[in-house]
N, C-alpha and C positions, 0 to 999 in steps of 0.2 A: 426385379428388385429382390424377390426370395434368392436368388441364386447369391446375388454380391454378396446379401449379409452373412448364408451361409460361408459364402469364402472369407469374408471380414471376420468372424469368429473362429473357422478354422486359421486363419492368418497369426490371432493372438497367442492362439493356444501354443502354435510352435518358436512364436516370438521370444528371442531373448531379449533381456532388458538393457537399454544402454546404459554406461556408466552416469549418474547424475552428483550433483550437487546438494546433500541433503537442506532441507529448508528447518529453520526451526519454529515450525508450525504442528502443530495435530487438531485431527479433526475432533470433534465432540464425541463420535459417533454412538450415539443416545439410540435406543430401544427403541421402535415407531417416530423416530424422526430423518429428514433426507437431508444426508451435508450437501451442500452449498459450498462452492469453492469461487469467489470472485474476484476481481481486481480489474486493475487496466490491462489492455494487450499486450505481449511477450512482456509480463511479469514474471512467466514458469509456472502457469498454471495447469497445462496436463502434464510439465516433468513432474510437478507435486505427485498427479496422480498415479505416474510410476513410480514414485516414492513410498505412498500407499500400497502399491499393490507388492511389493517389495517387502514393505515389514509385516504385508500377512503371509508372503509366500513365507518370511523368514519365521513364523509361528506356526506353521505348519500347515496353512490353508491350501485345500489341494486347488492346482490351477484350476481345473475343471469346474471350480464352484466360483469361480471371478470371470465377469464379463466387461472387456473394457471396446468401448466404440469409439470412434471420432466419429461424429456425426457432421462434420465441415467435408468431410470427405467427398470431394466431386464424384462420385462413382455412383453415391445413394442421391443426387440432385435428377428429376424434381422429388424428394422425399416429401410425403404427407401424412398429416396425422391419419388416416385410414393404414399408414402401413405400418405404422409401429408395433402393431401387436402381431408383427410375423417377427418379431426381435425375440419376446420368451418363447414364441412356440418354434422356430427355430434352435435357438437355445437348448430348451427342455427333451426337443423329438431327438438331438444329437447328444446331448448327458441328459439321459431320464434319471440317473442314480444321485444328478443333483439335488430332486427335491426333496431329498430323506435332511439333508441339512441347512442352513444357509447360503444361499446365496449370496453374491455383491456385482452387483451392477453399476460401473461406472461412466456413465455418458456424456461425453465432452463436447462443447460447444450446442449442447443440445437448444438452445436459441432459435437455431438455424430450421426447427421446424416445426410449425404453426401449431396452437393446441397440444404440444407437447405435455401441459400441464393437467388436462385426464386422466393421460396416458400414466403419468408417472403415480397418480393419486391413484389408480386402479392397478395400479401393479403393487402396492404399498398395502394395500389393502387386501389383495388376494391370493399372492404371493408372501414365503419367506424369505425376502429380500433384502437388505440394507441397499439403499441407494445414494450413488454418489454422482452431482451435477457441474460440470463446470461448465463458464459461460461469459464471454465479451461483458461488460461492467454496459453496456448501454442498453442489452436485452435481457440482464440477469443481474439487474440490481438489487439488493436485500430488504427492500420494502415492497419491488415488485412480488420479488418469491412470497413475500407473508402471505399476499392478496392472494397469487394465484394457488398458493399451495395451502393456504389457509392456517395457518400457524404450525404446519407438520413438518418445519423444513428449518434447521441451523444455517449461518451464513459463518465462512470462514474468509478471510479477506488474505489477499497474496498479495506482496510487493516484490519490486527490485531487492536484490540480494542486501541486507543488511550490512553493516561492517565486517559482522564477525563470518558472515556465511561469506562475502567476498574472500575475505582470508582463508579460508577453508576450500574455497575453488580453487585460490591460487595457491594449494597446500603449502600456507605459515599456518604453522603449531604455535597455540595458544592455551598453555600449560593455566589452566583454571587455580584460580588460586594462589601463582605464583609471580611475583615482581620479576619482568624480564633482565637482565644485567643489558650493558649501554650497549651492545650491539645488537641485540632485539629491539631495545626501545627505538635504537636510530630506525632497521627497520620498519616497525611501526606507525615510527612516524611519517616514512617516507610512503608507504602505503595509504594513509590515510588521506595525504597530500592528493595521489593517484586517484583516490575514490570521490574524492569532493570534486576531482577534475575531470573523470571518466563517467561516472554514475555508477550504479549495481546491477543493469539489467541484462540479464543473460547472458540474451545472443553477443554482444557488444565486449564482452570478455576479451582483450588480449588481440583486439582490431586494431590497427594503422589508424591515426585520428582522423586523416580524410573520410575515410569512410565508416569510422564511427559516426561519427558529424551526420552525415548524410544518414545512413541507417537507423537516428534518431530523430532526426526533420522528418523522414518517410514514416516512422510511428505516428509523430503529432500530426501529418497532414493526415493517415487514415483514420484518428479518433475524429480531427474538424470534420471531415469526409463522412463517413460512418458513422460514428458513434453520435453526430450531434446534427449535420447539416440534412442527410437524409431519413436519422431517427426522428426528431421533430417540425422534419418539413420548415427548415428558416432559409427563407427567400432573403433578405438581407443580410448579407455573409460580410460584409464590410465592416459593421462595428463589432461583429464577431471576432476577426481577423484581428483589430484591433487592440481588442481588450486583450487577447492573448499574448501576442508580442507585449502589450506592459506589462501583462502578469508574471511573465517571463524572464523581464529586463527590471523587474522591483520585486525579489523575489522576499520573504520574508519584513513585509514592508504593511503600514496599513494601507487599507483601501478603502476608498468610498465611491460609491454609485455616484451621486450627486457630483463630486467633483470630475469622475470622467465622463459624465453626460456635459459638463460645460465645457470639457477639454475638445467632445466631439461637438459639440456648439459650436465652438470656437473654429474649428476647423469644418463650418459646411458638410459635415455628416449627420444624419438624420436618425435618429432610432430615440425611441419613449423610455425613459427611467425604467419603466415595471419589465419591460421587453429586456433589459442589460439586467435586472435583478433574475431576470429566469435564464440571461443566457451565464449569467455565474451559477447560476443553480446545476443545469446542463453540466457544465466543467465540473462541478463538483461530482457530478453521481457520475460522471466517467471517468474518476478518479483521476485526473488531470493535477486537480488546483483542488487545496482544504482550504477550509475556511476555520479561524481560530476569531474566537468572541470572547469580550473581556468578562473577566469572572466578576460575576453580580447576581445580587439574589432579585434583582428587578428584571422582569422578563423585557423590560420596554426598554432598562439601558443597555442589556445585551443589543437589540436591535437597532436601537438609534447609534449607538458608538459604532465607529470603524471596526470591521474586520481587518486580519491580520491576513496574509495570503501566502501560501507554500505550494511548492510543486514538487510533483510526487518522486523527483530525481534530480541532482543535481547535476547531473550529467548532461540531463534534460535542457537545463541551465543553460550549460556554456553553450551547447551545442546551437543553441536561439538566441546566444548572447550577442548586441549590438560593441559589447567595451570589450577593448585588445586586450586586456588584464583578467584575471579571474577579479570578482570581490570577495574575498576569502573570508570578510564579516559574513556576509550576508550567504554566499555557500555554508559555512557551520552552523550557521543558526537553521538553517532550512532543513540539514544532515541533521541537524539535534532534534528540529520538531519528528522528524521521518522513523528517528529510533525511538521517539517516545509514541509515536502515531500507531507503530505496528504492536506496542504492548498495553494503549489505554485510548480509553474509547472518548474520555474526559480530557483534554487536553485545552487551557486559556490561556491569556497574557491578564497579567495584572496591574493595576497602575493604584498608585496608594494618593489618598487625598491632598495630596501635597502636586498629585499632576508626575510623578515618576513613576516611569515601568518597568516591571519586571518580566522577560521574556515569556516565560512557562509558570503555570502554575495547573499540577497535573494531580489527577485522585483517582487512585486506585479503585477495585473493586469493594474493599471493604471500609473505605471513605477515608482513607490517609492520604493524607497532605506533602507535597513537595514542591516548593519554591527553587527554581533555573534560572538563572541569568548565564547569557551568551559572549563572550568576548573575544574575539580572535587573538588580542593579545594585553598584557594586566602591567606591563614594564612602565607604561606613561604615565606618570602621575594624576593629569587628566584622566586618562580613562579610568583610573583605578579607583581614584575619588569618585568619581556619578556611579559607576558598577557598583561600590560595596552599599553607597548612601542608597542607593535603589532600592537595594537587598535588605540592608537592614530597615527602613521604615517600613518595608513591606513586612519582616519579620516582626516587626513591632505589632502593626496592625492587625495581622492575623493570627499571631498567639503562637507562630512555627518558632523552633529553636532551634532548627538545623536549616541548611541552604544548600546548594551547588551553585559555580559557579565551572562553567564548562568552554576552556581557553583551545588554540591549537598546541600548545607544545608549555605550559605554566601549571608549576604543580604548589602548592602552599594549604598547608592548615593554620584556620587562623580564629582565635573566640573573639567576641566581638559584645557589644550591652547587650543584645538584642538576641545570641546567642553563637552555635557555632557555625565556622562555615566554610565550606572544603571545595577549593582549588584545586583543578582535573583536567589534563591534556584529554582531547579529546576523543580519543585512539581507547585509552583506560576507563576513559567516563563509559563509554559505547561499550566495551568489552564485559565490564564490571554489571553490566544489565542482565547476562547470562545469568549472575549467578545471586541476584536480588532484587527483591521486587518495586523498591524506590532506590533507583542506584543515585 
């Protein structure tokens, strides 16, 4: 074991870095506390960490003081916690000139071995170190880390590539600030089209859709696999299997326990209400499927009402899709929850006493208010009537004087009683989030 890790640290050090995809994420990184990098798998969660490690080489941090492992690495199996602490003394015996400054230790996938969570607390504590963790969302979820790290530890959450970070893979320039003239905008628009049909993740970049297709079924069987069916030992994999494919094929849609406990009534499958409320739970902490609650200051109507349900890619979508069409409603609106998901932590649907809803209603850090309504398209008369009437008694009710209303390809400013409200292809809505903090 002493031998591999030595070569695993000599390995780094001469390692160049591959070209990446900057993400637009930053860590915290706070004084005495350990980032925490999570998400679902192939999010790009250790290209993040060559990202990091990048913008300190680019500030002048000598390599010599950065230690990055993969610890998934079959080479260090069976690794145990008894051997971790030949990691700094390894380390330190080959640069002793380290310890005059800081340190940064980055360990990836560190999950993968037991009692890890001494290890890191006593290195934290005895060392000058900053440390950084990333970790499969099913053994390194962010309430675990509080318990095992004891409040000493940040969680930074990673998704599929955004809008703007897809464009920025597939280098389109996106002049900040500036309205594209109509042959940008067409592209744009025909991009965004691509992205609600392909998804954002990664690997899956500029793949042949056969086996895009395939290489995102092969993600979702190993989270059922991994992350839920072997993590909490469920023997009853059938209304698991279940609930998925509808979560999947009613994406942005409400849901209720009770109604799919009589759907599997109905259909001679067996499993107990409380068992399907924990196996949505499950889906959610492996960042699978969110759950969006309707905004109320009553804790019991938060609970009793339907949740709303999104999946963490649209791409994810087609790929599990049973309908020959895309739903290009229900893809935008899932794309819209996904870009307000990665910048607020507060995210509901609202519904005003009259029994009308409104898609999003989202609150910043410092308690600001924005009312979303979603609409693939504003031309029908019908739809344009229920969207605005939606919006504005919602605007009534809650005292907002500004709205969005986020179409695929429909632009319009328009004031209204109740007050303003602005009309945004979707492409502009998504982009315009760079550069404001309620776009």
């Amino acid at each position: 074991m002493e031998t591999i890790l030595e070569q695993l640290i000599a390995n780094f050090q001469e390692q160049t870095l591959s070209p990446f995809t900057r993400r637009h994420v930053q860590l915290p990184w706070l004084h005495g506390k350990i980032d925490t990098v999570i998400g679902m798998r192939r999010t790009g969660k250790t290209w993040f960490l060559f990202q990091v490690i990048s913008d300190l080489l680019a500030k002048k941090t000598p390599k010599q003081s950065i230690l990055y492992l993969n610890l998934e690495d079959e080479r260090l199996h069976p690794m145990t916690a008894s051997d971790l602490h030949l990691i700094p003394d390894i380390y330190f015996r080959r640069y002793p000139q380290a310890r005059d400054g800081l340190c940064i230790f980055l360990f990836d996938e560190i999950q993968n071995i037991p009692g890890w969570e001494q290890f890191v607390r006593r290195l934290l504590d005895t060392e000058k170190i900053h440390i950084c963790l990333t970790g499969s969302s099913a053994k390194l979820l962010s309430r675990e880390i509080a318990t095992s790290l004891r409040g000493r530890s940040l969680a930074t959450e990673i998704f599929p590539f955004s809008f703007a970070e897809y464009l920025e893979h597939n280098e389109i320039n996106t002049e900040s600030g500036r309205r594209p003239g109509a042959g940008k905008r067409s592209l744009l628009e025909n991009q965004l089209n691509a992205y609600l049909f392909e998804g954002g993740f990664p690997e899956i970049q500029n793949i042949a859709g056969e086996y895009r297709i395939r290489i995102l079924q092969d993600y979702l069987n190993v989270v059922i696999l991994r992350d839920l069916v072997e993590r909490y030992r469920i023997s009853n994999i059938v209304p698991l299997r279940y609930m998925i494919r509808h979560l999947m094929n009613a994406p942005a849609s409400l849901f209720s326990v009770n109604k799919f406990y009589n759907a599997l009534k109905s259909q001679s499958i067996s499993c107990g209400k409380n068992t399907l409320h924990e196996y949505l739970d499950y889906l959610s902490d492996a960042y699978l499927f969110f759950q969006v609650y309707i905004h109320s200051r009553s804790e019991r109507a938060r609970m009793v009402n339907p949740r709303k349900i999104y999946v963490i890619d649209t791409g994810l979508i087609n790929a599990c899709s049973r309908s020959v069409r895309p739903e290009w409603g229900h893809l935008l609106e899932n794309f819209v929850f996904m870009e307000l998901r990665r910048l607020y932590d507060t995210v509901e649907y609202y519904k005003t006493e009259s029994g009308l809803e409104v898609d999003f209603l989202v609150t910043d850090m410092h308690g600001q208010e924005l009312l979303i309504q979603v609409a693939a398209e504003m031309e029908t008369p019908a739809t344009r009537l229920r969207e605005l009437n939606a919006l504005v008694e919602a605007m009534k009710e809650s005292g907002l004087r500004k709205a969005t209303i986020v179409t695929l390809n429909h632009e319009e400013r328009m004031e209204t009683e109740a007050g303003h409200i602005q009309i945004l292809p979707a492409w502009l809505w998504a982009l315009s989030l760079k550069d404001s903090s309620l776009a």
